[in-house]
Structure formats: structure tokens, C-alpha cells
MDAnalysis code that builds the backbone (N, CA, C; Angstrom):
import MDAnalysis as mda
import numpy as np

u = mda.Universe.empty(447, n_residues=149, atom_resindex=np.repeat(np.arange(149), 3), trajectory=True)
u.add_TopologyAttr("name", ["N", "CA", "C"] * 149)
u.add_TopologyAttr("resid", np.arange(1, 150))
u.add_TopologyAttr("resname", ["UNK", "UNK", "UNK", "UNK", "UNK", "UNK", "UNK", "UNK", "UNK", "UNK", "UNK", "UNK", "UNK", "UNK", "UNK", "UNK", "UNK", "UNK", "UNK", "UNK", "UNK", "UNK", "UNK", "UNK", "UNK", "UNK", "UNK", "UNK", "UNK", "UNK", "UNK", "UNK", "UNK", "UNK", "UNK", "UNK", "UNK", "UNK", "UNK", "UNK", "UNK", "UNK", "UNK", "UNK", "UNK", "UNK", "UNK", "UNK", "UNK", "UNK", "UNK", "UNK", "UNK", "UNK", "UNK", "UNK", "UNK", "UNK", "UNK", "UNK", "UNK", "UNK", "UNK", "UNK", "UNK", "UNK", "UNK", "UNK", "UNK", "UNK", "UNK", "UNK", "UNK", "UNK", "UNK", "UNK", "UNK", "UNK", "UNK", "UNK", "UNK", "UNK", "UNK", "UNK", "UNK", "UNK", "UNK", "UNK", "UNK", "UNK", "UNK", "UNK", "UNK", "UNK", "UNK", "UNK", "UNK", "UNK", "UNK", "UNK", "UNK", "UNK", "UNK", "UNK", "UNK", "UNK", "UNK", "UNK", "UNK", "UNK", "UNK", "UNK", "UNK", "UNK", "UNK", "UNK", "UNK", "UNK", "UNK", "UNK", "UNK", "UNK", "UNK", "UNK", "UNK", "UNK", "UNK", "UNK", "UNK", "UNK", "UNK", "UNK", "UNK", "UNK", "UNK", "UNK", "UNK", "UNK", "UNK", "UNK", "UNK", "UNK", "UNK", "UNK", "UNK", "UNK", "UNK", "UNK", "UNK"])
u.atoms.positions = np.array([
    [-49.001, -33.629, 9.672],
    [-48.326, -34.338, 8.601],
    [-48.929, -35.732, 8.481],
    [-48.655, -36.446, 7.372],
    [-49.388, -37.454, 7.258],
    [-48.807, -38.576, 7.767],
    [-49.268, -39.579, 8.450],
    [-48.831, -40.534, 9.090],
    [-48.296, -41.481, 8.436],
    [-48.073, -41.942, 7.663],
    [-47.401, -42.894, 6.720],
    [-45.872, -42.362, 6.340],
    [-46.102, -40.696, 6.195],
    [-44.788, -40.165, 5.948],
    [-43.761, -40.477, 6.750],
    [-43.946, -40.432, 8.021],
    [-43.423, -41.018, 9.356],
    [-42.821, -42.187, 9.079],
    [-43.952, -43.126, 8.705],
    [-43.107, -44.350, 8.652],
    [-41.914, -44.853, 7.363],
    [-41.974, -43.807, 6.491],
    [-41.385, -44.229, 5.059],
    [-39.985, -43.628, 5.424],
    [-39.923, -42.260, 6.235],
    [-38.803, -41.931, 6.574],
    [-38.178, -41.935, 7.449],
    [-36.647, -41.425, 8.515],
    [-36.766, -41.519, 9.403],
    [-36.659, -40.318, 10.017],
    [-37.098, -39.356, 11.438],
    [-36.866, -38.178, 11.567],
    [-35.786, -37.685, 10.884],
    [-34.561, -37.971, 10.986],
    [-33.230, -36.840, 10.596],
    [-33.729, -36.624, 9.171],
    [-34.201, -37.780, 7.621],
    [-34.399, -37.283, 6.625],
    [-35.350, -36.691, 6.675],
    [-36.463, -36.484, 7.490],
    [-37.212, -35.258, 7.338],
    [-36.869, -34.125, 7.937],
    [-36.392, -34.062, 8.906],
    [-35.265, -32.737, 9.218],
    [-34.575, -32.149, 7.872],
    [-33.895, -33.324, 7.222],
    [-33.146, -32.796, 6.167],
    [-34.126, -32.204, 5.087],
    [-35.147, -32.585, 4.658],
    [-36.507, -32.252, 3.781],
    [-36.565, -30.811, 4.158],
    [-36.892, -31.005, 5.720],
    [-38.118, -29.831, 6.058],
    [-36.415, -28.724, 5.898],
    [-35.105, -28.714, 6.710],
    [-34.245, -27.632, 6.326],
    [-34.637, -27.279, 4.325],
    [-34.525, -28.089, 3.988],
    [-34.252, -27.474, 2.309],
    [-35.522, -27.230, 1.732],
    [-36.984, -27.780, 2.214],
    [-38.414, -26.957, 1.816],
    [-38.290, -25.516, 2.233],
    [-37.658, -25.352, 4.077],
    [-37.668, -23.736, 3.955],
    [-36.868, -22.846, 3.823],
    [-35.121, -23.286, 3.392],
    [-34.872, -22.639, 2.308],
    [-35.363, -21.985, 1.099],
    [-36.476, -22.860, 0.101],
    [-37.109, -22.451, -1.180],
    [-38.525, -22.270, -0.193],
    [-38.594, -21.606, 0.584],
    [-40.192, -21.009, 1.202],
    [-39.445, -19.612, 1.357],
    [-39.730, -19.112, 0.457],
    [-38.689, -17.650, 1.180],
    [-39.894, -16.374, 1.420],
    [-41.148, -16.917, 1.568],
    [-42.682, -15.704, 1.567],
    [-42.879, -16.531, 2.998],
    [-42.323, -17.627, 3.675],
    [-42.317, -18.348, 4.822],
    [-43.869, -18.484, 5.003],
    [-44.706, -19.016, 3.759],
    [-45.647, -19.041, 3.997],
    [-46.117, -20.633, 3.921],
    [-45.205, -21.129, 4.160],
    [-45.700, -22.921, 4.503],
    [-45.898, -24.065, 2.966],
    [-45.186, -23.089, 1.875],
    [-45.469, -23.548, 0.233],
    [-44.302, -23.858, -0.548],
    [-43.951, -24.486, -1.319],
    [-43.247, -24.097, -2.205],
    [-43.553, -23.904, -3.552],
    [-43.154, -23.198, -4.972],
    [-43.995, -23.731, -6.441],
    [-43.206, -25.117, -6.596],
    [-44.054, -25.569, -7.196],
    [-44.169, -26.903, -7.952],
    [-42.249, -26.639, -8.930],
    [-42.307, -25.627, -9.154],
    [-41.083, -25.482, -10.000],
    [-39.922, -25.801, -9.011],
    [-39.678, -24.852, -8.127],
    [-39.011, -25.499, -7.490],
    [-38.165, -27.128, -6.585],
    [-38.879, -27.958, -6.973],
    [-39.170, -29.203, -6.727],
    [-37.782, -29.573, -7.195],
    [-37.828, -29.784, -8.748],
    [-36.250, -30.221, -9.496],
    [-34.846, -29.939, -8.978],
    [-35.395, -28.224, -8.360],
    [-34.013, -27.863, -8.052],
    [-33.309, -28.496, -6.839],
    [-34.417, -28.370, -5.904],
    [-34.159, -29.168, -4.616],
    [-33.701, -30.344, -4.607],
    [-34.320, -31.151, -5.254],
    [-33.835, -32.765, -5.593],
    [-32.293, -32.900, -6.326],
    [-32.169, -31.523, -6.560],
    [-30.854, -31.633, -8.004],
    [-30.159, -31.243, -6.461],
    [-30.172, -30.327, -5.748],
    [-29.258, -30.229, -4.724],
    [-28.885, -31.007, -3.702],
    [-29.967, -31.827, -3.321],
    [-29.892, -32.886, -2.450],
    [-29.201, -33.605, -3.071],
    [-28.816, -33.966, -4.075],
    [-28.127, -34.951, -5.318],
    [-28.742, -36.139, -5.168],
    [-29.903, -36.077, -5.237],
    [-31.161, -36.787, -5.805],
    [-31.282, -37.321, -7.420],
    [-30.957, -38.540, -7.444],
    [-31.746, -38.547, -9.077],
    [-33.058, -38.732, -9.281],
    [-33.741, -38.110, -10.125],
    [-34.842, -38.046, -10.798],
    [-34.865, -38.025, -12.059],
    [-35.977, -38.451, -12.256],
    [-36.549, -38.607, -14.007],
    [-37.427, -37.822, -14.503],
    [-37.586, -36.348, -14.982],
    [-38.107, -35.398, -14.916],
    [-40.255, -35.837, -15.214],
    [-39.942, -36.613, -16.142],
    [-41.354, -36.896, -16.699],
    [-41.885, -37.432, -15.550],
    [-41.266, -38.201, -14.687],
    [-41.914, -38.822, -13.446],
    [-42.062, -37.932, -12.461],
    [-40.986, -37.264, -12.379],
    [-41.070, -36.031, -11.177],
    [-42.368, -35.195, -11.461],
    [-42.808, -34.863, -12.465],
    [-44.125, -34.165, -13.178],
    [-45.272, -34.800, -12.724],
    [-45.400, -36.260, -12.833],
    [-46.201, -37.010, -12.458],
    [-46.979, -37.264, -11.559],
    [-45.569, -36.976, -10.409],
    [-45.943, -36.996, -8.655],
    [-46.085, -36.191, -8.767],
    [-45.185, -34.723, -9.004],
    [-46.355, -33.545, -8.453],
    [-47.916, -33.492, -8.778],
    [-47.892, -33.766, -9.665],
    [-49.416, -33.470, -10.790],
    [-50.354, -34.604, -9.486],
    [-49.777, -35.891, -8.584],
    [-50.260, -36.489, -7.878],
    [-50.269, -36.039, -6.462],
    [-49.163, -35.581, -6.156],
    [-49.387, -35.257, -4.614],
    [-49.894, -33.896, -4.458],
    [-49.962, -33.019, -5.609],
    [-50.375, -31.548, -5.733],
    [-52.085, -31.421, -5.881],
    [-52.860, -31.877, -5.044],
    [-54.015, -32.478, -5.064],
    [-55.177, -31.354, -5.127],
    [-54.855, -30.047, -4.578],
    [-55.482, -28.997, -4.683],
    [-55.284, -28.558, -5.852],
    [-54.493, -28.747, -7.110],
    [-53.927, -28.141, -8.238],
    [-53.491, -27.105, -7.794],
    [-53.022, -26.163, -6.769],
    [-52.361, -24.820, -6.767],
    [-51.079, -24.943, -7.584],
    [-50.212, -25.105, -7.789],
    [-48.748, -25.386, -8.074],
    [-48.148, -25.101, -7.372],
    [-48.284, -25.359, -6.030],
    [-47.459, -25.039, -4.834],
    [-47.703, -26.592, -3.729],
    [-46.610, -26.315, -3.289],
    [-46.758, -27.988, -2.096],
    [-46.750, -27.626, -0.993],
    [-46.876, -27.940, -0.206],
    [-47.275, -27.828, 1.314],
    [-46.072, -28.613, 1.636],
    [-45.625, -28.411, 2.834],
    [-44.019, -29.742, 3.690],
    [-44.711, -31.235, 3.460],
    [-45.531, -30.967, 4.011],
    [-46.268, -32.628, 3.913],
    [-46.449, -33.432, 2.497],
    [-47.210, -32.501, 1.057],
    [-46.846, -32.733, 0.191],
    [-45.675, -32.933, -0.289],
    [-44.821, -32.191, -0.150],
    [-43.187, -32.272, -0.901],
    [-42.382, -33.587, 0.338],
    [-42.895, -33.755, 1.371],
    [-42.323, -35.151, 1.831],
    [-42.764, -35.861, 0.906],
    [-44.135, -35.999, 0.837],
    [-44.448, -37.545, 0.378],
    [-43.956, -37.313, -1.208],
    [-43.614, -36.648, -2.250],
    [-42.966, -36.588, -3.326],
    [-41.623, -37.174, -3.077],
    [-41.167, -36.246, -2.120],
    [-39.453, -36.090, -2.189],
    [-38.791, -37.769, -1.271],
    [-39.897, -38.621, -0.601],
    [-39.749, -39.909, -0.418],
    [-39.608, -40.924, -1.627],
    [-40.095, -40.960, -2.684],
    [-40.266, -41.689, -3.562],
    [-38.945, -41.304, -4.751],
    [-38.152, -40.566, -3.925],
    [-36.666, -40.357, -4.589],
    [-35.294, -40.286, -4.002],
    [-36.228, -40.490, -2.598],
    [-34.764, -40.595, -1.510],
    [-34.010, -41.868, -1.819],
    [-32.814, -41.729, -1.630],
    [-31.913, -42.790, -1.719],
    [-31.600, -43.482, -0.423],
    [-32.080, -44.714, -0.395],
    [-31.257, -45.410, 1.034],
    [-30.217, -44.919, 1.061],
    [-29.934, -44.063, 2.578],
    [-28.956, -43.649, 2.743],
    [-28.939, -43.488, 4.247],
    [-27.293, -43.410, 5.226],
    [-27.476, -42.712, 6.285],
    [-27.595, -41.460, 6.430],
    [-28.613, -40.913, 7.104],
    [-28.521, -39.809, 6.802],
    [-27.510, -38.874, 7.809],
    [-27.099, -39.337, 8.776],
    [-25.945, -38.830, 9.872],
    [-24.507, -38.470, 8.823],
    [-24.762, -40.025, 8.219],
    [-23.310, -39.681, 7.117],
    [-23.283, -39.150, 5.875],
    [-24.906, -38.615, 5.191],
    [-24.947, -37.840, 4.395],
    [-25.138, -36.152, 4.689],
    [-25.326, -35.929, 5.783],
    [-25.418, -34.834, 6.701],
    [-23.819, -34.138, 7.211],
    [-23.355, -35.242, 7.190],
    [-21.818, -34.801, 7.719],
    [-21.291, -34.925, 6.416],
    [-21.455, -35.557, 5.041],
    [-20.594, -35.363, 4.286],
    [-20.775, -33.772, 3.548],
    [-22.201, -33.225, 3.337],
    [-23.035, -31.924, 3.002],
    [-22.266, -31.056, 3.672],
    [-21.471, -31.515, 5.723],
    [-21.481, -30.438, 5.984],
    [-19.369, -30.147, 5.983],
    [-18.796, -31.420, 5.616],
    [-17.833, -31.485, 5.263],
    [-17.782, -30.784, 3.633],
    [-18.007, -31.096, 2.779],
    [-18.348, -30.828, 1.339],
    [-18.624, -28.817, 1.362],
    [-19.093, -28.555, 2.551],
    [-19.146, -27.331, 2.074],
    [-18.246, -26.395, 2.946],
    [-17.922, -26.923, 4.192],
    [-16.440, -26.654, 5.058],
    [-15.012, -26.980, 3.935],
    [-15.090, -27.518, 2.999],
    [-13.987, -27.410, 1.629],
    [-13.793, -26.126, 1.281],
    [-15.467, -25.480, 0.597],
    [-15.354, -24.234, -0.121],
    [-15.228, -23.130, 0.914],
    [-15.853, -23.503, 1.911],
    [-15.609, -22.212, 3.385],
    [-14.287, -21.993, 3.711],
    [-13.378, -21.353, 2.991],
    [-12.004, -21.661, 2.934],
    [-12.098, -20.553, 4.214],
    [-12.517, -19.636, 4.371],
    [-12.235, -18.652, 5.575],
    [-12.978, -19.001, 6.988],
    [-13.933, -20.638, 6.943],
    [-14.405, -21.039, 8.187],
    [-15.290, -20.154, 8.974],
    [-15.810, -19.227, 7.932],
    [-16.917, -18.189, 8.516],
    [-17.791, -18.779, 8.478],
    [-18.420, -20.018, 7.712],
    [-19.891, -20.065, 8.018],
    [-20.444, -19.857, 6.923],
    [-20.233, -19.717, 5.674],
    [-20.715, -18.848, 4.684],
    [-19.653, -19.268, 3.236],
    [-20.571, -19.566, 2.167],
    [-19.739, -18.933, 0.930],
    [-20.351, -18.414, -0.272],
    [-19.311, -18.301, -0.864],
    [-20.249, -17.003, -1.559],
    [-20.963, -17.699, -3.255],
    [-21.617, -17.096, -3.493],
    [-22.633, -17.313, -4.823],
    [-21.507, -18.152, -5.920],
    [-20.679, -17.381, -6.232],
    [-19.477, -17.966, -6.928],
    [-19.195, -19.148, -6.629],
    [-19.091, -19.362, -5.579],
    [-18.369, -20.763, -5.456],
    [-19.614, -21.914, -5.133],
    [-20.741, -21.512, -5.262],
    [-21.569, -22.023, -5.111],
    [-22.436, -22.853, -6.620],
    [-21.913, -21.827, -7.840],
    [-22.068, -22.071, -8.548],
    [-21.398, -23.162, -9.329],
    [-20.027, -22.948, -8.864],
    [-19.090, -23.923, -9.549],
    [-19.680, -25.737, -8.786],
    [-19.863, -25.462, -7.710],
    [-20.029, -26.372, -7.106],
    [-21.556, -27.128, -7.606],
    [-22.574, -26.516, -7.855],
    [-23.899, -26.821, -8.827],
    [-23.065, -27.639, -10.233],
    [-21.945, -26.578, -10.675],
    [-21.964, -27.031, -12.164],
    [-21.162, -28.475, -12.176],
    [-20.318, -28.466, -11.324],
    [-19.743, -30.081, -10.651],
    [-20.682, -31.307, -10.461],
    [-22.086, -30.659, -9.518],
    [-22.616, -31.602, -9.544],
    [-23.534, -32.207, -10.861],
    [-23.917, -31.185, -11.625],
    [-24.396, -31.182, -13.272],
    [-24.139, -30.252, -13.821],
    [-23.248, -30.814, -15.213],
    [-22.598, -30.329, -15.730],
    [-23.775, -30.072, -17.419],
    [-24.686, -30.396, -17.008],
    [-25.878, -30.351, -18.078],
    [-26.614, -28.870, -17.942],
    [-26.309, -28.563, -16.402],
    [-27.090, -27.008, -16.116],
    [-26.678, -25.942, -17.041],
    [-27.364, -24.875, -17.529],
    [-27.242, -23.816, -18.106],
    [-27.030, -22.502, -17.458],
    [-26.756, -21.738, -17.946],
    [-25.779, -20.391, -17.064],
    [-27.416, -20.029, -16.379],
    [-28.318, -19.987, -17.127],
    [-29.458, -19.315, -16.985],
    [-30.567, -20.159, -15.605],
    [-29.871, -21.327, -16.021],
    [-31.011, -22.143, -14.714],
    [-29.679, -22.358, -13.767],
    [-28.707, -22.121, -13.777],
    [-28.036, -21.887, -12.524],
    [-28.064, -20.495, -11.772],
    [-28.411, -19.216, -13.027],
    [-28.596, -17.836, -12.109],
    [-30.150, -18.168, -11.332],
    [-30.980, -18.942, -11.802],
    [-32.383, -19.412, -11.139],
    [-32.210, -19.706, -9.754],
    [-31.724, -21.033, -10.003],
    [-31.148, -21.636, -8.684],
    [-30.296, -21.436, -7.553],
    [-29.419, -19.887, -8.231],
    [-28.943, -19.503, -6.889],
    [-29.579, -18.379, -6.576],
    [-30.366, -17.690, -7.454],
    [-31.328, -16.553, -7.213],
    [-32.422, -17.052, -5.986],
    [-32.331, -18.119, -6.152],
    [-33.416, -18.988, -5.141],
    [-33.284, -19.099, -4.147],
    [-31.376, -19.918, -3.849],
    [-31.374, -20.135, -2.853],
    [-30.556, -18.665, -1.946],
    [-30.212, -17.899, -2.602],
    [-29.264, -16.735, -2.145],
    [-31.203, -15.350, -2.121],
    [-31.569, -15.989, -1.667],
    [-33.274, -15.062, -1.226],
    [-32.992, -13.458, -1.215],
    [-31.856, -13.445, -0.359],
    [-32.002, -12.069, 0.122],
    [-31.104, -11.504, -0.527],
    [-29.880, -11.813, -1.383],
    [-29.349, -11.167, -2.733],
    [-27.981, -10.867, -1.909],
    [-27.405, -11.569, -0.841],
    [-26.448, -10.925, 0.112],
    [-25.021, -11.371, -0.663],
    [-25.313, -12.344, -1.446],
    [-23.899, -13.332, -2.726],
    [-23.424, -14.367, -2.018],
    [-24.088, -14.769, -0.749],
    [-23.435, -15.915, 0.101],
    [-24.494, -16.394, 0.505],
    [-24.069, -17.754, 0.784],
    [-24.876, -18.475, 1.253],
    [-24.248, -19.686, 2.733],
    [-24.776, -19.900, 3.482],
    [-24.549, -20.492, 4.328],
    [-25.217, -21.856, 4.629],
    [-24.535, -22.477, 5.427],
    [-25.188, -24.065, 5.754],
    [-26.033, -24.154, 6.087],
    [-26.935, -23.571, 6.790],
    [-27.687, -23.771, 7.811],
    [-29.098, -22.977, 7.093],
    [-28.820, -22.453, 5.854],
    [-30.083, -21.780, 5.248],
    [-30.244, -20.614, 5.595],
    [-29.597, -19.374, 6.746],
    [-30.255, -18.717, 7.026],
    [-30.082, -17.392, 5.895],
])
């Protein structure tokens, strides 16, 4: 990884990066597409400015594949992080979704996952929210859990 990345962040937000790059790596082949990028940032509840978000990829995507490497999508996904703690944005993610885990299994399901997307933007469309949970729900099981698996 690149050494500067190191210094811009601190381990736990790249912990938090690298959990949600391999969530959307679901061929676990060390990539993500370039498309995917928005969604991630929209889940992290990241703001971005789409024309700019285009920008950096088109910059840190240096091979032109349309795919990023972890190291690439750090150094993107730095230049939108929000000063933040990340201990207390980590515990609020994992409080925030212990709400909808009403049965404390570990898990909830696509449904309520959705409502919870459309809460956080209410601009999303039925169609780029079936995207986005088609994405993150990989294996088609209708739940999804904290921990990505």
C-alpha cells in the first residue's frame, strides 16, 4: 500500500475502508468497478460531489481498467473522509444496525435494509436501491449482516 496513505489515515479508518472494499469485492479478486465507488461512499454516509468523485477515479484509476485496487480506493475514499472518530463512528454503525436487528441474530434482512438506504437518501430510486442491495446482499440469502460476511 502506498505510504502516504498511512499517514492521511489512521489504521481503524482503513480497517473501516478495507471491511467495505471487500464487501463490494465479491470475485475476492483484490478490485472493485469504478461504479461501485458512489455506492460505498453513499453507505459510509460520505458526502460527495459526483462530478468530482469521477474525477478522482479517472485520477487514481491510473491503469484505466475501471476497477480499483484497496490501495487505489484508499487514496480516493481519503479525500472524502470526514474528520471523524472512528471508534465512535464504528460503534454508532454498529449501534444503528443493532436497532434494525430486532431479533439480535446478527443479521437483517434486505427489507429493512432498504428502508434504512432510503432514510439515508431519500433521492435513491427503487432501481439503484435493488443495485445496491443486489451488491451488497452477494449471495442472494435477503440478509445481510455487520460484519460483511
Amino acid at each position: 500500500m502506498d505510504p502516504e496513505i498511512d499517514e492521511d489515515l489512521t489504521p481503524e479508518q482503513i480497517a473501516v475502508l478495507q471491511k467495505a472494499f471487500n464487501s463490494f469485492d465479491h470475485q475476492k479478486c483484490g478490485s472493485i468497478s469504478t461504479d461501485m465507488v458512489a455506492d460505498i461512499l453513499r453507505l459510509m454516509g460520505q458526502p460527495f460531489d459526483k462530478k468530482i468523485l469521477e474525477e478522482l477515479i479517472e485520477e487514481v484509476d491510473e491503469d484505466k481498467s475501471g476497477r480499483l485496487e484497496f490501495g487505489e480506493f484508499v487514496q480516493l475514499a481519503a479525500k472524502f473522509i470526514v474528520e471523524e472518530d472512528d471508534e465512535a463512528l464504528q460503534k454508532e454503525l454498529r449501534e444503528a444496525f443493532r436497532l434494525y436487528d430486532k431479533q439480535g441474530n446478527g443479521y437483517i434482512p434486505t427489507s429493512c435494509l432498504r428502508e434504512i438506504l432510503r432514510e439515508l437518501d431519500d433521492q435513491l430510486t427503487n432501481e439503484e436501491l435493488d443495485i445496491m442491495i443486489e451488491e451488497i446482499d452477494s449471495d442472494g440469502s435477503g440478509t445481510v449482516d455487520f460484519d460483511g460476511k
